[in-house]
MIPA-746036 format. One line per field, with one value per residue (C-alpha): chain; x, y, z; residue number from 1. Coordinates in steps of 0.05 Angstrom, whole numbers, plus 5000, padded with zeros to 4 digits. Each point is the difference from the previous one (the first is absolute). Layout:
REM MIPA-746036
unit = (A|...)
x = (X|...)
y = (Y|...)
z = (Z|...)
pos = (NUM|...)
END
This chain:
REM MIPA-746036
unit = (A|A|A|A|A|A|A|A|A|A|A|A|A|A|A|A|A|A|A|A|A|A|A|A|A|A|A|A|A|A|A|A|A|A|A|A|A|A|A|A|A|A|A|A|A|A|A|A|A|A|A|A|A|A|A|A|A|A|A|A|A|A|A|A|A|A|A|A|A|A|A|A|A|A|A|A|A|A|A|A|A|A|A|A|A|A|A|A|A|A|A|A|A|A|A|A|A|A|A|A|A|A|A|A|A|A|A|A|A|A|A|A|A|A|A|A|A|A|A|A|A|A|A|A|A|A|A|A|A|A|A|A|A|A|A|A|A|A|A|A|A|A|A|A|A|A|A|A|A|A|A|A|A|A|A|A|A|A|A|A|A|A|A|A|A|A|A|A|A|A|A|A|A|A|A|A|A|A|A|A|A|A|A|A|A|A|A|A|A|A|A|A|A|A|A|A|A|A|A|A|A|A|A|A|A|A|A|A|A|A|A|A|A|A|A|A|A|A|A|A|A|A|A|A|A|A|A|A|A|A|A|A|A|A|A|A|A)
x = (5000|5030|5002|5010|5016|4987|5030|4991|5066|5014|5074|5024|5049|5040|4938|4974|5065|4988|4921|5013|5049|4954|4948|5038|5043|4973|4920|5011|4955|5004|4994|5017|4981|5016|4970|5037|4981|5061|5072|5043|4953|5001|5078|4991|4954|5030|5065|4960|4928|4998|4918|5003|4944|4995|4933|4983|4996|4933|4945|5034|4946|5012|5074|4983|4949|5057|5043|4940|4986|5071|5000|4927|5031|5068|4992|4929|5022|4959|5003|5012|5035|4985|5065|5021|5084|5003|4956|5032|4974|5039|5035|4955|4934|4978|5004|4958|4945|4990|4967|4956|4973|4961|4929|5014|5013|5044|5034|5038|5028|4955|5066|5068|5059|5048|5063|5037|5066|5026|5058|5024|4945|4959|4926|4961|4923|4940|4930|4946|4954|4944|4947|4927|4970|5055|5008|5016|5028|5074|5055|5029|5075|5004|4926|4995|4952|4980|5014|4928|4975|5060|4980|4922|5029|5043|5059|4987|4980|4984|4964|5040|4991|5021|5057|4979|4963|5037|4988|4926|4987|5034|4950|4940|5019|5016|4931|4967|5022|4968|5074|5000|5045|5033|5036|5057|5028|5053|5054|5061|4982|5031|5000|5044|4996|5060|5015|5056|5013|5039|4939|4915|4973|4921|5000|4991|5052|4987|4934|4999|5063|4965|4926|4965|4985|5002|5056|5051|5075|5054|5059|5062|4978|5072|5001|4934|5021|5063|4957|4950|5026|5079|5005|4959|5060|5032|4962|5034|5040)
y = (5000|5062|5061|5081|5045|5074|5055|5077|5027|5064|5012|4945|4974|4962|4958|4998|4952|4947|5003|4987|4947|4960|4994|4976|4951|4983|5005|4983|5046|4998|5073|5059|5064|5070|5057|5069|5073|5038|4986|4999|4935|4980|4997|4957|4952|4983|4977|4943|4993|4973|5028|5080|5055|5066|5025|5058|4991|5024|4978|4942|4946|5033|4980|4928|4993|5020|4943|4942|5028|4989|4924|4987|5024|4967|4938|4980|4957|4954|5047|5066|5015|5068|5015|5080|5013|4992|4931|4930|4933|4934|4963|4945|5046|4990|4922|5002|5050|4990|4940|5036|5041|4942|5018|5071|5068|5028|4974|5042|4988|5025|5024|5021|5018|5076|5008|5066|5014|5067|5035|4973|4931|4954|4985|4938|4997|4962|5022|4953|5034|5049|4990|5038|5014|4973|4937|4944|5038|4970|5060|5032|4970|4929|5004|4951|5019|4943|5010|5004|5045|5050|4992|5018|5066|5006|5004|5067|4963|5075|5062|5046|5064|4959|5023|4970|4931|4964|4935|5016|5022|4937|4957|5043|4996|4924|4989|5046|4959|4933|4980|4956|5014|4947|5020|4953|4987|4965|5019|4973|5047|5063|5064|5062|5076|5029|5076|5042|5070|5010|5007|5012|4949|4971|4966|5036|4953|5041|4997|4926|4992|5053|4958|5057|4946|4945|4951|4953|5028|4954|5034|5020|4945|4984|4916|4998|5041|4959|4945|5021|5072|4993|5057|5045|5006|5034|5056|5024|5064)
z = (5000|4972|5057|4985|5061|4985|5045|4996|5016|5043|5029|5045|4961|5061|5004|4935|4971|5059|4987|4919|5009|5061|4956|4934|5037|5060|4981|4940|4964|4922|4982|5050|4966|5037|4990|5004|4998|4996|4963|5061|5023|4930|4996|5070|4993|4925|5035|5021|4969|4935|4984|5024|4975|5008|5032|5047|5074|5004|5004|5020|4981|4930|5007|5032|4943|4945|5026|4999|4940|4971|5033|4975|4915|5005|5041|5015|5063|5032|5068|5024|5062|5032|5048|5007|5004|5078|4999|5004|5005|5032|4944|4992|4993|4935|5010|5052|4977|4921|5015|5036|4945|4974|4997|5025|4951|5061|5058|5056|5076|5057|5036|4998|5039|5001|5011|5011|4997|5033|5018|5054|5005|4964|5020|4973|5017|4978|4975|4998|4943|5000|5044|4995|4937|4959|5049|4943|4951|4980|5000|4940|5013|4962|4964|4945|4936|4939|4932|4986|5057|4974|4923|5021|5026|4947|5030|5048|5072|5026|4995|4954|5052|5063|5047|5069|5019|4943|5033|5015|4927|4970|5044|4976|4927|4995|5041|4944|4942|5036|5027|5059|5059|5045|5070|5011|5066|4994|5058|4959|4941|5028|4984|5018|4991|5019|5019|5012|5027|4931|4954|5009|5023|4979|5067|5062|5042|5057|5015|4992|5047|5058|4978|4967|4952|5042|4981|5036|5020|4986|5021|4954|4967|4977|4999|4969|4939|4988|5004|4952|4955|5018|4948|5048|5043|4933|4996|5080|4982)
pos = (1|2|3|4|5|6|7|8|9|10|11|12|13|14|15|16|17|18|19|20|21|22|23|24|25|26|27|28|29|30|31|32|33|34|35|36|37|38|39|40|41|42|43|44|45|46|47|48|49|50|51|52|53|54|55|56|57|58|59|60|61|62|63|64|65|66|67|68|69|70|71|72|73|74|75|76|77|78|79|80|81|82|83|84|85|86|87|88|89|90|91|92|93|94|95|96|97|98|99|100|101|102|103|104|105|106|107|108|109|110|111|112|113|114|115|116|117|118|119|120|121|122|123|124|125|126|127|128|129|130|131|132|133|134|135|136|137|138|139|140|141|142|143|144|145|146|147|148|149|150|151|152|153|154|155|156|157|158|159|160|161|162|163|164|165|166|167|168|169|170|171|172|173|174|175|176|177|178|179|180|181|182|183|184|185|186|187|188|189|190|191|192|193|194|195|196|197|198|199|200|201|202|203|204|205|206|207|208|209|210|211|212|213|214|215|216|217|218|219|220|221|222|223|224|225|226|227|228|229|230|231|232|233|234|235|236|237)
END
């Protein structure tokens, strides 16, 4: 089963080489394409992506769209795999979830875990999912879309004029084209967002390690990453 990973890219080049080269030779994934707005992160991410467009940052479901769409012309895999530059999934993911897309148009992971590397410390926590309204819903990090769900919406899984709720809108739109969603939890499929006091970061570490968004603190979190993402330790200053 062939695989494309699409990434919008935005700066954070010391992460962006160890997130390309985990998921072409440790996922596995077929096709990585990248998605750039600017020539300095052009010159970058060509050093080591072999698929690279040129899109504006914004609206940035308008850029994620331009890189599906660019996957969906050129390669017409058999699955999509939605990861951003700071997401990473253990090395065996993709051999334990594609099977799981059988009889589903999407599959995702209820839960994930952070870590944070910062000056002077590293910080690992876990968060368990959303909870409420969106209770169920599988997160945006490691989200697997069919062939066919992503040739009903012709290759554009968003809203053009979308810069916030990315996940949320992916859900609604697969859901409005009939797609069924499956929430896997599987504990051994792990996935990782890290975050870094060098670059913006999408995750709000902080208010999941002080449980404004109630999550699980692991410490520095040090032995689990060399266990799992060795190349996290990499990205230290």
């Amino acid at each position: 089963m062939t695989t494309a990973a699409i990434i919008p890219v935005k700066g954070r080049h010391e992460l962006l080489c160890h997130t390309v080269a985990r998921l072409r030779y440790k996922n596995k994934v077929d096709y990585v394409v990248c998605v750039v707005s600017n020539e300095e992160d052009l010159f970058f991410t060509s050093l080591y992506c072999d698929h690279v467009i040129m899109h504006p940052n914004n609206p940035l479901a308008m850029k994620w769209n331009a890189g599906f769409e660019y996957a969906y012309h050129h390669f017409d895999p058999d699955a999509y795999l939605f990861v951003g530059s700071s997401d990473w999934l253990c090395d065996d993911y993709l051999d334990k979830m594609l099977p799981e897309l059988d009889g589903y148009d999407m599959i995702g992971k209820p839960d994930m875990h952070l870590f944070d590397v910062g000056r002077y410390d590293t910080r690992l926590c876990y968060w368990w999912g959303y909870d409420g309204d969106r209770q169920g819903e599988p997160i945006g990090i490691g989200r697997l879309l069919t062939r066919s769900i992503v040739h009903k919406m012709k290759g554009r899984p968003f809203l053009d004029y979308i810069d916030n709720g990315l996940d949320y809108n992916m859900l609604q739109h697969v859901l409005s084209f009939g797609g069924k969603v499956g929430l896997i939890e599987n504990k051994e499929a792990v996935t990782l967002s890290l975050s870094c006091y060098l670059w913006p970061n999408k995750h709000r570490f902080d208010e999941h390690w002080r449980g404004q968004l109630p999550s699980l603190p692991m410490g520095d979190g040090r032995g689990w990453m060399m266990r799992l993402f060795p190349e996290g330790l990499n990205i230290l200053p």
